[in-house]
Phi, psi and omega in degrees: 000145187242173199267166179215316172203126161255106179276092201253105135323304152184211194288130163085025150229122194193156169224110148310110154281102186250175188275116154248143204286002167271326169257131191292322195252182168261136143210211207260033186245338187309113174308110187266210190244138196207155184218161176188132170295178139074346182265177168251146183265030154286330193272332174309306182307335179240354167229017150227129177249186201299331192294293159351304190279318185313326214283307176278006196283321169240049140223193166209067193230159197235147171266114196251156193201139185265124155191170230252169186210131184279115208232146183235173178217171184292005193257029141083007175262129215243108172211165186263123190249155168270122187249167164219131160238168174299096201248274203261129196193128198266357173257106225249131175272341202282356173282167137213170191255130179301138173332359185229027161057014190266264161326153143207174217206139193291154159292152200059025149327152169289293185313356171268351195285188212202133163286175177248356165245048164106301176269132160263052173295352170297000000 
């Protein structure tokens, strides 16, 4: 199978449109391959789709998205917490982006740093 569009929001998010030999043409209704750190993946499945990740990839607005999780405790009693996490968001704080909207560079690159004597020759 070959890819048909792929959405990286930013590491370990991301979403793959592959091509299937049953649909003559591709499209985005097809269940692609979808990833999210940290969410689980009943919530990925069900509350984010490939339309999604396009949607947040040029705003900058974040998607928070909810579901329960089986939590024990040491007296051997077993209950359920509702969690919400951050699931789509085009924004990365360990990033920033280089003057040519491309690129990027971890904070605190060397190369951002500003000398303290005068010459920016780094």
């Amino acid at each position: 199978m070959r890819i048909v569009e792929y959405i990286g929001l930013k590491a370990k998010v991301y979403s793959i449109i592959k091509y299937a030999p049953d649909h003559p043409t591709p499209s985005l209704d097809i269940p692609g391959f979808r990833k999210l750190k940290g969410v689980g993946r009943a919530a990925v499945k069900a509350n984010c789709r490939h339309l999604e990740y396009r949607k947040y990839l040029h705003s900058t607005e974040t998607q928070f998205t909810t579901f329960n999780r089986l939590m024990s405790t040491r007296q051997q009693q077993i209950y359920t917490v509702r969690d919400t996490k951050k699931a789509l968001s085009a924004f990365d704080s360990k990033r920033r982006f280089c003057s040519d909207g491309i690129r990027t560079r971890a904070h605190g690159n060397w190369r951002d740093r500003v000398s303290t004597f005068g010459d920016n020759s780094l």
